[in-house]
TORKOL-143368 format. One record per residue (C-alpha): residue number from 1; residue in three letters; chain; x negated, y negated, z. Coordinates in nm, 3 decimals. Layout:
residues N
+-----+-----+---+---------+---------+---------+
|   k |   r | c |    east |   north |      up |
+-----+-----+---+---------+---------+---------+
| NUM | ALA | A |       X |       Y |       Z |
...
+-----+-----+---+---------+---------+---------+
//
This chain:
residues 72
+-----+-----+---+---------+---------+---------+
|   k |   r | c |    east |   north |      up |
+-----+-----+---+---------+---------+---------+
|   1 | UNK | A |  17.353 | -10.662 |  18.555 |
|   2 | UNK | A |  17.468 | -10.624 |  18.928 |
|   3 | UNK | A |  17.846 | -10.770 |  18.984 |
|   4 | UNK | A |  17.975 | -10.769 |  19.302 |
|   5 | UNK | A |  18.375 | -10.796 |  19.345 |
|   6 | UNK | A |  18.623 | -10.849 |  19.622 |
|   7 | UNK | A |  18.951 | -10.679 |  19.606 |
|   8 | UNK | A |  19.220 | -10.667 |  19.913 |
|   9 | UNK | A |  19.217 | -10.402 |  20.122 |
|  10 | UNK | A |  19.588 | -10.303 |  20.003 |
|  11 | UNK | A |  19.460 | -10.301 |  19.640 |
|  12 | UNK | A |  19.145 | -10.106 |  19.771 |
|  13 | UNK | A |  19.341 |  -9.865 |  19.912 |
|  14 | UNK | A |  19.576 |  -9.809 |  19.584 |
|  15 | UNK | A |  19.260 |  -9.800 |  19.385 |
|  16 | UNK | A |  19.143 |  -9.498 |  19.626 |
|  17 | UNK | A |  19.499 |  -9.310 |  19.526 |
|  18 | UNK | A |  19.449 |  -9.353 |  19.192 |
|  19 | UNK | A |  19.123 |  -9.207 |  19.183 |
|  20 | UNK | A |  19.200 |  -8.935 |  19.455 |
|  21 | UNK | A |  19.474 |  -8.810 |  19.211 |
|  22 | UNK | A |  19.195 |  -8.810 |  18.947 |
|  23 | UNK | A |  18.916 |  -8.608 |  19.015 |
|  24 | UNK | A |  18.887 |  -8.404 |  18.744 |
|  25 | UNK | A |  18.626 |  -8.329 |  18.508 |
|  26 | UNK | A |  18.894 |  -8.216 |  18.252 |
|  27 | UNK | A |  19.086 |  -8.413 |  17.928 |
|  28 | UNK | A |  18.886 |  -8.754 |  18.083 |
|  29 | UNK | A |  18.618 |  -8.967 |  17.934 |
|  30 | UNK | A |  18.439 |  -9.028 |  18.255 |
|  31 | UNK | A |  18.495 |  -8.776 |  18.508 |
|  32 | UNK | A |  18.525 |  -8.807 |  18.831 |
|  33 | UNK | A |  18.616 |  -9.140 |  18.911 |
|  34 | UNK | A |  18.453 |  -9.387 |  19.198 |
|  35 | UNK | A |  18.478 |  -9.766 |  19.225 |
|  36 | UNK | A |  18.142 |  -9.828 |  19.018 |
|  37 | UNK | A |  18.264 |  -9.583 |  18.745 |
|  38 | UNK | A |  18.615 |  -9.695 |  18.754 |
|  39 | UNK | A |  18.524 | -10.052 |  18.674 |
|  40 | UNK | A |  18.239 |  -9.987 |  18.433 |
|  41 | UNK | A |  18.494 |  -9.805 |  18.209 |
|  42 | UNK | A |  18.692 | -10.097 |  18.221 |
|  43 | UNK | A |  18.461 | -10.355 |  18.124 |
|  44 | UNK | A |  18.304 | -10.143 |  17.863 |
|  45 | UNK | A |  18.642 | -10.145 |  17.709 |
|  46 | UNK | A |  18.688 | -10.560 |  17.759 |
|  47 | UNK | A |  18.386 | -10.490 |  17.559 |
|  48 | UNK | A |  18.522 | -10.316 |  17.276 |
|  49 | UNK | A |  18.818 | -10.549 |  17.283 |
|  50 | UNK | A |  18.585 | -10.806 |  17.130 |
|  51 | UNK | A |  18.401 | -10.534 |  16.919 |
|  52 | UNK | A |  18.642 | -10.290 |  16.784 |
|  53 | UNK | A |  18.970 | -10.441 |  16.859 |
|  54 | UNK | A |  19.077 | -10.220 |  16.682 |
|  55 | UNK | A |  19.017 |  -9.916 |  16.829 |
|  56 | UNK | A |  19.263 |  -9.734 |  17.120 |
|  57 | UNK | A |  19.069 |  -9.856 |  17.403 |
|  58 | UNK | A |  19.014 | -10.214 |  17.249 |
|  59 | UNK | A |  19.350 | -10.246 |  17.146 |
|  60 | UNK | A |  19.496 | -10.178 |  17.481 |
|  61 | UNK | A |  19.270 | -10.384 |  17.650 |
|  62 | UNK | A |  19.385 | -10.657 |  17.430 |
|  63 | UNK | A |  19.719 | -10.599 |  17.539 |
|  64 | UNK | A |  19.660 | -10.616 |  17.907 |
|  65 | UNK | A |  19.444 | -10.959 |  17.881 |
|  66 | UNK | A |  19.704 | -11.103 |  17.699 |
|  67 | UNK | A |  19.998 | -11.008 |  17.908 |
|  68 | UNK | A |  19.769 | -11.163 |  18.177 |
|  69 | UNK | A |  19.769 | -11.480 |  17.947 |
|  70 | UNK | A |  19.407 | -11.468 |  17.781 |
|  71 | UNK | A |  19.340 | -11.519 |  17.420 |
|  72 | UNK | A |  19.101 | -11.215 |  17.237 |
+-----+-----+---+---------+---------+---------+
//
């Protein structure tokens, strides 16, 4: 599936520092990071939100989607 976003360039920007101060192939689950890998990691783990809710990366996905106000 292709998805094609829109973020601000301000938020684009941030994004950029974030993954410029994480380029490591070290103590990471997906090295280096760019925007396609950055948000793949994240929906994979809306993803196991649903499936193992349970688990760390479900569980704290949970938490962010509800603190944004959405039901899991």
């Amino acid at each position: 599936m292709l998805i094609e976003i829109e973020v601000s360039d301000e938020d684009a920007a941030l994004i950029e520092e974030f993954m410029d101060d994480n380029q490591t192939d070290e103590s990471n689950s997906h090295g280096p990071l760019d925007m396609i890998i950055l948000a793949g990691m994240l929906l994979e783990d809306v993803a196991l939100a649903v499936r193992r809710p349970g688990s760390w990366e479900g569980s704290n996905m949970i938490q962010v989607l509800t603190s944004h106000g959405y039901t899991v």
